[in-house]
N, C-alpha and C positions, 0 to 999 in steps of 0.2 A: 218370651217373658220368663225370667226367673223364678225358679221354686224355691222354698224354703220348707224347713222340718225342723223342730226343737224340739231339745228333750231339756224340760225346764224339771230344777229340784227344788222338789215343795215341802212341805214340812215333813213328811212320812219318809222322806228319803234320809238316807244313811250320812250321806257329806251336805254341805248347805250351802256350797260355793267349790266352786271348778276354776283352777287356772288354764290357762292354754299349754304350760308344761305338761300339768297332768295328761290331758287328754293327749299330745305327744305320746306322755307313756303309753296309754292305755293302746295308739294305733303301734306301736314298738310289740305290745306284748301280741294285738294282736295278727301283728305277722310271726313272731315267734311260732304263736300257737300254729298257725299255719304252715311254718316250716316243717315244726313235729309230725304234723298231721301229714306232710309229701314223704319223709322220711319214712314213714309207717307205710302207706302205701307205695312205696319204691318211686314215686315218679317225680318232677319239680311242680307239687302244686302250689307252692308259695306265690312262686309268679302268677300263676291262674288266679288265683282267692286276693292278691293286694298287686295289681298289673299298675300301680302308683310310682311316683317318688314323692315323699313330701318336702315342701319348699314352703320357705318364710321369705317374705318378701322386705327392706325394708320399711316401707310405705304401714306392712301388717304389723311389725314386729310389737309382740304379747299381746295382739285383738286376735288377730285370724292368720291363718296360711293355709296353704292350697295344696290338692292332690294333683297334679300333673300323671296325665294316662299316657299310654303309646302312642295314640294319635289318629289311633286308625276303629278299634271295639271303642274307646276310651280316652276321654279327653280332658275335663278339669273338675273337679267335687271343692268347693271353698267351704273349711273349718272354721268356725268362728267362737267367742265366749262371750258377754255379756251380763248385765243385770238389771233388772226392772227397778223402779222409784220404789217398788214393794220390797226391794233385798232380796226377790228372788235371782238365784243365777238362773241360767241356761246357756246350755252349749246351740249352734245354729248351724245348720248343716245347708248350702246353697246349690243349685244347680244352677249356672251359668246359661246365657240362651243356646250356646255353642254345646251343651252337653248332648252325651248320647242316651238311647236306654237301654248300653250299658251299665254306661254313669249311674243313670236313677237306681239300676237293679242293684251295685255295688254299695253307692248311697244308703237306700233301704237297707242292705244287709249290715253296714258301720252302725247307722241308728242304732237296728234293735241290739246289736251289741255293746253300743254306748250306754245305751239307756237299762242295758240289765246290770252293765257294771258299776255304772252312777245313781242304781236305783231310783229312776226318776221317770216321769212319765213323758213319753214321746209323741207328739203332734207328726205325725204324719206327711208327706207330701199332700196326699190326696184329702188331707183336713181329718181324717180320723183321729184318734186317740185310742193308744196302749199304756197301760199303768205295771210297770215295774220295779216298784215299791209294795213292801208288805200293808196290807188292808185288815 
């Protein structure tokens, strides 16, 4: 059965609506930063930290697209955007039945990086909740 994790932006949060471009950017910069960070320690961590390619599907194009793994640690993470009848956004992060726990651990770690960039509170796989937005 499929997981799901959202980090939904409530009113304390910084931006009040997320397109699927943005979040684009935001996994762009976050392999940047991961580039910088293999650079610094001499080795290719980038590969390690985003072992992805991300792909837009037709069928997705401007709701959701997907992270495609190597196939073997890592298999498929789906990004998605949305909005509640309340105008709230959130972004929706999926694990497919085919995912690993890789998947999940890589997953978890986009989250809380999504959700401290989009200042917004993130619902967990496991049903918790993290608030990152200022209180």
């Amino acid at each position: 059965m499929a997981a799901h994790a959202y980090i939904k932006l409530v009113s304390p949060s910084e931006k009040k609506t997320v397109t699927l471009k943005e979040v684009k950017q935001l996994f762009q910069y976050y392999q940047e930063l991961m580039k910088k960070t293999g650079e610094q320690l001499g080795w290719g961590y980038q590969q390690a930290a985003f072992p992805y390619q991300l792909i837009e599907s037709d069928e997705g194009k401007g709701k959701w697209f997907y992270l495609k793994g190597d196939g073997h640690r890592y298999r498929t993470i789906i990004v998605g955007v949305g909005s509640h009848e309340t105008g709230e956004s959130f972004v929706q992060i999926t694990l497919p039945d085919e995912a690993t726990h890789g998947d999940k651990g890589k997953a978890n770690e986009f989250c809380k990086f999504l959700a401290k960039k989009l200042e917004g509170e993130l619902h967990l796989f496991s049903g918790r909740i993290m608030y990152y937005y200022k209180r």
